[in-house]
C-alpha positions in Angstrom: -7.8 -30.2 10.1 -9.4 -27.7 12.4 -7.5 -25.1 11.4 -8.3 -26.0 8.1 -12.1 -25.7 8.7 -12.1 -22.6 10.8 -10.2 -20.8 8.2 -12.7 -21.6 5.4 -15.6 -21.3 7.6 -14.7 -17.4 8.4 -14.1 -17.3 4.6 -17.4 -18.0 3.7 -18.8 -15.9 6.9 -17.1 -12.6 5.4 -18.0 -13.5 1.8 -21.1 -13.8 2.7 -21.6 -10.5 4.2 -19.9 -8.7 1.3 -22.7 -10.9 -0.7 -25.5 -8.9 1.1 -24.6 -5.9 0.9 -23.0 -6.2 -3.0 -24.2 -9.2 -5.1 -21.6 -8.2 -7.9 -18.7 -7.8 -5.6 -18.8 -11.5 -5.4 -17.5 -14.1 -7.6 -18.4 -17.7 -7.0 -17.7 -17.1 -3.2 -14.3 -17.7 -4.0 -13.3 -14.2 -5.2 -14.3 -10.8 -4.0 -13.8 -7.8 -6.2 -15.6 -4.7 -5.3 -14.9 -1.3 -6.9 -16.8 1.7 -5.7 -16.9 5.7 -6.1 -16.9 6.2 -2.8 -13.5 4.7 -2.3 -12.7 7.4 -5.0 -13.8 10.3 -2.4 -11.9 9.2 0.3 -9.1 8.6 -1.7 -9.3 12.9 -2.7 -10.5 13.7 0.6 -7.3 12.0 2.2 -5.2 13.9 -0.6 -6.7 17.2 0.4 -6.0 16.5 4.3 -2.1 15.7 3.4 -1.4 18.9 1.2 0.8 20.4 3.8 3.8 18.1 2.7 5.4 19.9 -0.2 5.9 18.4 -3.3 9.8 19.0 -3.2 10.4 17.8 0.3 7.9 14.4 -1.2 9.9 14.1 -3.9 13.0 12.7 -2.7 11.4 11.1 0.4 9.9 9.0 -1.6 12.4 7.8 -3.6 14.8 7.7 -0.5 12.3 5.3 1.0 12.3 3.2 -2.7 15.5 2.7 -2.8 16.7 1.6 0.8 15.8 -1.6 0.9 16.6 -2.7 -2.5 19.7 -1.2 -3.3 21.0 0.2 -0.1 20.4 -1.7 2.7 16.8 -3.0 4.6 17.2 -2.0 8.4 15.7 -4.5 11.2 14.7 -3.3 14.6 14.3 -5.7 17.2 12.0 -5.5 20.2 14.9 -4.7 22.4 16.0 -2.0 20.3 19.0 -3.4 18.4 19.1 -2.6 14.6 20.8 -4.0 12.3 20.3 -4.2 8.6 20.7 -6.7 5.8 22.2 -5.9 2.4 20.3 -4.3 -0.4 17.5 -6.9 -2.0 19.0 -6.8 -5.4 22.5 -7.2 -4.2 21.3 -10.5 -2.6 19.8 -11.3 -5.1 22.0 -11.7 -7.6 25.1 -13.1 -5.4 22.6 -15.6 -4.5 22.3 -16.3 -8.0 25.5 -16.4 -8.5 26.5 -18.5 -5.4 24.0 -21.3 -5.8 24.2 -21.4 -9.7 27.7 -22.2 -9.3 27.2 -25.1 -6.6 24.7 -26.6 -8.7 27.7 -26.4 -11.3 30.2 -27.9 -9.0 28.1 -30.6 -8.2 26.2 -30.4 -5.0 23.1 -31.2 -3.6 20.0 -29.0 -4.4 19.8 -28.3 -0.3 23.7 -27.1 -0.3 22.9 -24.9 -3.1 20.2 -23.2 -2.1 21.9 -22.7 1.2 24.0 -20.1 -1.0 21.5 -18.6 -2.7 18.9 -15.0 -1.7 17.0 -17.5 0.7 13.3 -16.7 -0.8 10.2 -18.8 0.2 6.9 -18.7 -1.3 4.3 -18.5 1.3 1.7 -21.3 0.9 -0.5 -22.0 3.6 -0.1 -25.4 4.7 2.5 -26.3 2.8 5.4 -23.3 4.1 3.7 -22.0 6.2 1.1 -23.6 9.5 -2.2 -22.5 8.7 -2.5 -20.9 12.3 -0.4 -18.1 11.3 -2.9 -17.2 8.0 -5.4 -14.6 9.9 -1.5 -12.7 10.7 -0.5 -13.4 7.1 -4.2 -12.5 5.7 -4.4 -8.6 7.9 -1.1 -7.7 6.8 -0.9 -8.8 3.5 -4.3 -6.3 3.4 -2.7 -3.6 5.1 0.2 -3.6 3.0 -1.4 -3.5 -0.2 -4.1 -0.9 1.3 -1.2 1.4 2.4 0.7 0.6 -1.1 -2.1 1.2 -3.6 -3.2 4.4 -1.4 -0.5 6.2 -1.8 0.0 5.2 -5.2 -3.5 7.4 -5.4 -2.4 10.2 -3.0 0.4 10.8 -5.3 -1.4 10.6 -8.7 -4.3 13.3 -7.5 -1.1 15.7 -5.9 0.1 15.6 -9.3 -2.9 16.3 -10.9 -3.5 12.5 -12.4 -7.0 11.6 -12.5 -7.7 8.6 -10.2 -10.3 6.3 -12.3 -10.9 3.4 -9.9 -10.7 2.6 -6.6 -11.3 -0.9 -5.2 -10.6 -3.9 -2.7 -10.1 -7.8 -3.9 -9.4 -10.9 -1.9 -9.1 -14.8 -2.9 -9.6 -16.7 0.3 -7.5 -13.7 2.3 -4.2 -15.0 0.8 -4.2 -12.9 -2.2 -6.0 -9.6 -0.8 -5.8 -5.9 -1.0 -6.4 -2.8 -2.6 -5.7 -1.4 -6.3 -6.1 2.4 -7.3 -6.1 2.8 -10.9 -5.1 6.1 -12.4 -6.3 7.5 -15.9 -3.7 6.1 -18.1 -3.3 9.1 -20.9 -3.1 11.5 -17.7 -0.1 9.4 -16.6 1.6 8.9 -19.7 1.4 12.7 -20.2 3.0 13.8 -17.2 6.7 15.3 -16.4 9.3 12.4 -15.6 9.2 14.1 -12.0 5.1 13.2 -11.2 5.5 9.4 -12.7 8.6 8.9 -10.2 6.4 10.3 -7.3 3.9 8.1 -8.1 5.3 5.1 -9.2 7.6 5.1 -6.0 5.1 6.2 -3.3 3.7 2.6 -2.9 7.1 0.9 -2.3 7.9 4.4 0.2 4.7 3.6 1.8 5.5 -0.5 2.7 9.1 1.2 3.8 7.9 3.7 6.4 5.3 1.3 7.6 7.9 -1.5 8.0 9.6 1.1 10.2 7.0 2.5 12.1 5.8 -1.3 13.2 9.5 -2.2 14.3 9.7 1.0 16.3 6.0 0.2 17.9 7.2 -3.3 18.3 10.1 -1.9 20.5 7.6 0.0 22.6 5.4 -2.9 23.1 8.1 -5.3 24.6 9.5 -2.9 26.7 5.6 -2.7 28.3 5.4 -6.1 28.8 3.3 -7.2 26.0 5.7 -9.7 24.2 7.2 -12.9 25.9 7.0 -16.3 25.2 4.1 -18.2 25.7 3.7 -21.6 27.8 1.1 -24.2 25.9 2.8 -26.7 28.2 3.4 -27.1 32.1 7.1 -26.4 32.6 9.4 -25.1 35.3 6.1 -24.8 37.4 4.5 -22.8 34.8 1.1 -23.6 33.3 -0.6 -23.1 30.0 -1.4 -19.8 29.2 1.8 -18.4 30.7 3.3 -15.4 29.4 7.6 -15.0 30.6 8.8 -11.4 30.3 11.6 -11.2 32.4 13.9 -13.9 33.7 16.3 -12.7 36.9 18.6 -14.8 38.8 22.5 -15.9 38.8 23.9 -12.2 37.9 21.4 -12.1 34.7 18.3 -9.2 34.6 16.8 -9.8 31.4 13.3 -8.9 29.4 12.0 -12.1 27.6 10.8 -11.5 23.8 10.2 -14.6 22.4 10.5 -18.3 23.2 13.8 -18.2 21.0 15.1 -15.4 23.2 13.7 -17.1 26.3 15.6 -20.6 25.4 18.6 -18.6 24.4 19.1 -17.2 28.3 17.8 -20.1 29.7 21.1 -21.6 28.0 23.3 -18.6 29.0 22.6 -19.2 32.5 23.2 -23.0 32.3 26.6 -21.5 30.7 26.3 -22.9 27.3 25.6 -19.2 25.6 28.8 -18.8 23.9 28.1 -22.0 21.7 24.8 -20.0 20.5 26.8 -17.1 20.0 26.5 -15.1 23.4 29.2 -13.7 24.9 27.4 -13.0 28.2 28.6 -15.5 31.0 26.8 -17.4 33.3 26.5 -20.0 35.0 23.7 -21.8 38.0 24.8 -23.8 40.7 21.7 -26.5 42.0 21.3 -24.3 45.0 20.6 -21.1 42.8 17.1 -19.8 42.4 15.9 -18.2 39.3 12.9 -15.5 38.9 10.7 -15.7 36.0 7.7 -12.9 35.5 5.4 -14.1 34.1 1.5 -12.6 33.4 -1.1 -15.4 34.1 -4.1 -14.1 32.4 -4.2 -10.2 33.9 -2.2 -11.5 37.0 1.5 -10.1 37.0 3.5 -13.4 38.8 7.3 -14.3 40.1 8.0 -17.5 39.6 10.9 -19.3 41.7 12.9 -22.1 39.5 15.6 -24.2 41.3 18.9 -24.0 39.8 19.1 -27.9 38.8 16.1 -27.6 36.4 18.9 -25.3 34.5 22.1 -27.7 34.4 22.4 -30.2 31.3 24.8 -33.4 31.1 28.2 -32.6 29.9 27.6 -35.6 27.5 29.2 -34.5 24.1 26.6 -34.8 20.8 28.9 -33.6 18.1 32.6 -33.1 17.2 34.8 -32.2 14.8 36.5 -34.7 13.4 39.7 -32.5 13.3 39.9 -31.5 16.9 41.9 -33.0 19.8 38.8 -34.5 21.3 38.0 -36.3 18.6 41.4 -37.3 17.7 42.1 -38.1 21.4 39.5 -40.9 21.4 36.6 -38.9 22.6 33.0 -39.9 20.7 29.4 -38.8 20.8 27.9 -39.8 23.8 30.7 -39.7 25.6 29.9 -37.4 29.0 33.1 -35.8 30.5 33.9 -36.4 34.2 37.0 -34.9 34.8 40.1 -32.8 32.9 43.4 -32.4 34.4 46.6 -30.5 32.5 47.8 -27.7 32.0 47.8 -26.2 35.6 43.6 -27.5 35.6 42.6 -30.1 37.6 38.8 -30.0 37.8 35.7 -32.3 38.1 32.8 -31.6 35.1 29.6 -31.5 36.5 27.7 -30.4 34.0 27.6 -28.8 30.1 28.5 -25.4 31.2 31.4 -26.7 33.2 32.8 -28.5 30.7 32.7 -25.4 28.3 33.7 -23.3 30.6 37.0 -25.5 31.6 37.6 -25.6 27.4 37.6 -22.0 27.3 40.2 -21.5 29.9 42.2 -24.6 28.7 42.6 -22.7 25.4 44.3 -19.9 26.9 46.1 -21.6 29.2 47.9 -24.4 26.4 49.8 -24.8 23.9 49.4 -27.0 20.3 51.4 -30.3 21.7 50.6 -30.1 25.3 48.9 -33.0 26.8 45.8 -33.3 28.6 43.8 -36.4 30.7 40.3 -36.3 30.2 37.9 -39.2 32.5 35.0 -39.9 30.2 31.8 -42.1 30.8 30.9 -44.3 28.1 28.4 -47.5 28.2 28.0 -47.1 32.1 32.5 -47.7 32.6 34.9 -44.9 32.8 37.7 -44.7 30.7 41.1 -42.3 31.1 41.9 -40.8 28.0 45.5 -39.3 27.0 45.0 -35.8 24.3 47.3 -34.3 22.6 46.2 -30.7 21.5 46.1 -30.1 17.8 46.5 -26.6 16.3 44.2 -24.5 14.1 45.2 -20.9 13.3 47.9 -21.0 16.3 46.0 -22.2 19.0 44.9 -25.3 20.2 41.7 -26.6 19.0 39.2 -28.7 20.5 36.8 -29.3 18.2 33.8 -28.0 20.1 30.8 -26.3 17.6 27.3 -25.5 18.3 25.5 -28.1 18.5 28.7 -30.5 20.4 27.3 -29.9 23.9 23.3 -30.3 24.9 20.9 -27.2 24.8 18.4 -26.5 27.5 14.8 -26.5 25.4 16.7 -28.7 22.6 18.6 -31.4 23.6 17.6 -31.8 27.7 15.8 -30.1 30.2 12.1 -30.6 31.1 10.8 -27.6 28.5 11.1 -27.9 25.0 10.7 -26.0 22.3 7.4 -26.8 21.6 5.9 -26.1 24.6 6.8 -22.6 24.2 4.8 -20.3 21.1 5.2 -16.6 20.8 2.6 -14.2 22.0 -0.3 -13.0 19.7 0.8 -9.2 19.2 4.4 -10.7 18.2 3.0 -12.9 15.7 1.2 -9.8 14.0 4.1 -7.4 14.3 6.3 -10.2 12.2 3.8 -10.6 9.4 3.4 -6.5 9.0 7.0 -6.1 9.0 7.8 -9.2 6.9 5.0 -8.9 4.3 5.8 -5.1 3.8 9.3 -5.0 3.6 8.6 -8.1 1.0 6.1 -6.2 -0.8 8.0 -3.3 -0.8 11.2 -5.0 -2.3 9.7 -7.1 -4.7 7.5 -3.9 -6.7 11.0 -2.0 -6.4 12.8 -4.5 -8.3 13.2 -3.5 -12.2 10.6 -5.8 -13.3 8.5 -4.3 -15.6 5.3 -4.2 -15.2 6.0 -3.7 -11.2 6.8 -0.5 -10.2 10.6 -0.5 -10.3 10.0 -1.6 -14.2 7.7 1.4 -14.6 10.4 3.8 -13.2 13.0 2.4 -14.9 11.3 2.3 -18.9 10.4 5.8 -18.0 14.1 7.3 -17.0 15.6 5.2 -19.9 12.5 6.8 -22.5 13.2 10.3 -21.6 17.0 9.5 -22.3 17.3 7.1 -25.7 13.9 6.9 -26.7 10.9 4.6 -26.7 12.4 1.6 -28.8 15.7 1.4 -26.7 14.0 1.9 -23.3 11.2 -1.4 -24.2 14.0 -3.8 -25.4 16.3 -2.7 -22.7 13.5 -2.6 -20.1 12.7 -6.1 -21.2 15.8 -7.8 -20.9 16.6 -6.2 -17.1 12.9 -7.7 -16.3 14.0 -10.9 -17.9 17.4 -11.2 -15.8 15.5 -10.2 -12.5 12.0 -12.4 -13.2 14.5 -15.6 -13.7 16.7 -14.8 -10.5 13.5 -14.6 -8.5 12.0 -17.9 -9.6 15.3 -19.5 -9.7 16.5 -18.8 -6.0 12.4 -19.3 -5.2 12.5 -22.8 -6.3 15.6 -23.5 -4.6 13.9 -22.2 -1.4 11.6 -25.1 -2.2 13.4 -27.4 -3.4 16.0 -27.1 -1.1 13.3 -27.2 2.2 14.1 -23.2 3.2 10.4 -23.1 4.3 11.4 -25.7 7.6 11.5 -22.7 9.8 9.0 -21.5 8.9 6.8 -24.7 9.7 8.9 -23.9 12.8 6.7 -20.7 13.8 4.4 -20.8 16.9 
């Protein structure tokens, strides 16, 4: 509820000065929608600055830039400098169509389906999204549209396209930007060559920005200035907290965020290859761990005793087709002991037990036999396994979530003592809300700039009456892909991590 209040209170705080100094640029306090000339002026005076790029070398930039993320592939760089990149927009879109239209078919939940399908969320403050994370949302939705609609107006007046408006708008910050509107019968009358320039600058624009944020992003967690944040006392830390590095049982590692800060927590506790890490590790109770953090302006080590970082080896989850399972083994069962197959060793803890599964699968056979001393309702019981095969090797029946997490499951910090630092939270939104942006005016939805381009190459080819109808139906398919996966994303609860985010 405070949230709630602070948000509208800084609302009517900034509406109110745009009040004073333009009555008209007001509507109802609700809405503000302010053109000006002078916008106009630095609009051409920004043009004039940024001649130097030639037109030809602009050209196919630009287009370059359109296309990547739609059709091609949208690259992701993380803060530690990884990239990676996720298939074209459209592409996902319409498998994800595909996919989860033909669950719904089959028969399956809504939640199933839309696990199949292009995964899009409508933000909506407090509903998919926590209200804290609105000022981030609100400054980058503005700077995209800014940076969009500018050089939608950079590219018009290098073309000789008369720019006849220039102005901001914002509803409550959510909806919020910039527009730049050229003269229509200057547009309409230039080559096929100026309309692609312009129409695809604003979508190049959200691209490059994307970029340029991920790259700063890098540069800023290699300084120090990401981390994950305590809003808890934990592991002798205190509110406030920021964890950059953690050192300690063979591991030197920068800390990002309090997803990558859980994740080596649990790779030294030796649990990482359940979340995917191949990295090995593993504290002993008289190992000490280092975290850096920065208390206020104050750079700290902090020591951690290696108990802190050991979980139960009690067993959540199984699959019901594994020797575990099928050997008598049950959820809440914690492992003692395993003996066979030239092993003979006592299970102290999560990481041990994992540890003693990975080696036990190299070292039997499907058939062989193995005696495994479980705790269960406070008496130990000796059970008798015989390994089952799955794809020529034995198969346990261990998955991701079958052993307890550090920050999860156990351990005395959780996830939600742990929130992400400010500047993180703001890099996210720029990238997400550009690259979103970007995509979604690239689509072929007319009248969004990927519809524009794509009435305008079809008109030059078959004419005006085949490039509407056939511009139509393309905008047609796409709109209905977009607000079917979008209400599966709903429907189907995609927003939960979301709602997730600190």
């Amino acid at each position: 509820m405070l949230e709630i209040l602070a948000f509208i209170a800084s609302w009517l705080a900034v509406v109110s000065a745009v009040y004073i100094a333009n009555k008209r640029a007001v509507k109802c306090f609700v809405v503000i929608y302010w053109r000006s000339e002078t916008l106009i002026k630095l609009v051409e005076s920004a043009t004039k600055r940024l001649r130097f790029l030639p037109l030809k070398v602009y050209l196919p930039l630009a287009v370059a830039l359109f296309a990547l993320p739609v059709f091609v592939a949208m690259p992701l760089i993380a803060p530690d400098g990884s990239v990676q990149a996720l298939p074209g927009f459209a592409l996902s879109l319409l498998l994800g169509t595909l996919n989860s239209a033909g669950e719904l078919i089959r028969g399956v939940s809504v939640s199933e389906a839309a696990g199949r399908s292009a995964g899009l969320v409508p933000i909506i403050p407090g509903f998919t999204l926590p209200w804290e994370h609105v000022p981030y949302l609100a400054l980058a939705i503005a700077t995209a549209v800014v940076a969009h609609e500018l050089m939608h107006g950079y590219a018009a007046l290098r073309h000789g396209v008369r720019v006849r408006s220039v102005g901001v708008f914002s509803v409550f910050y959510i909806v919020s930007g910039a527009f730049v509107e050229p003269d229509e019968d200057s547009f309409k009358k230039c080559g096929l060559r100026a309309k692609a320039a312009i129409l695809t600058s604003g979508v190049a624009a959200n691209v490059a920005l994307a970029m340029i944020i991920m790259l700063a992003g890098v540069a800023c967690a290699s300084l120090g200035l990401y981390g994950a944040v305590m809003s808890a006392h934990a592991l002798g830390l205190q509110p406030g907290d920021r964890v950059v590095e953690l050192h300690g049982c063979g591991m030197h590692e920068r800390v990002y965020s309090p997803e990558d800060f859980l994740l080596k927590l649990n790779t030294l506790a030796g649990v990482g290859p359940l979340l995917g890490v191949s990295t090995t590790a593993r504290c002993s109770p008289h190992d000490r761990v280092t975290l850096v953090v920065y208390r206020h302006l104050q750079k700290l080590e902090i020591a951690v005793d290696g108990t802190e970082l050991i979980a139960a080896p009690r067993v959540l989850w199984l699959q019901p087709n594994g020797s575990l399972y099928a050997g008598g083994v049950r959820p809440g069962d914690v492992i003692k002991r395993i003996e066979g197959c030239g092993v003979s060793q006592d299970i102290g803890s999560a990481g041990e037990l994992l540890s003693s599964v990975l080696e036990l699968r190299e070292r039997c056979r499907p058939g062989d036999t193995l005696r495994v001393l479980v705790e269960r309702d406070g008496a130990r019981v000796m059970l008798n396994i015989t390994l089952v095969e799955h794809n020529g090797r034995a198969f346990f029946g261990l998955g991701p979530r079958s052993l307890p997490l550090l920050g999860y499951d156990e351990g005395p910090l959780s996830r939600e003592k742990l929130r992400s630092s400010e500047l993180s939270k703001l890099v996210f939104w720029l990238v997400v809300v550009n690259y979103s942006l970007a995509v979604l005016n690239a689509l072929p939805v007319y009248p969004l700039d990927g519809g524009q381009l794509l009435y305008a190459l079809l008109r030059r080819r078959f004419g005006e009456r085949f490039s509407k109808a056939a511009t139509g139906v393309v905008s047609a398919a796409f709109a209905t892909m977009i607000a079917f996966n979008a209400s599966l994303g709903v429907l189907g609860e995609q927003y939960r991590p979301l709602l997730a985010l600190r």
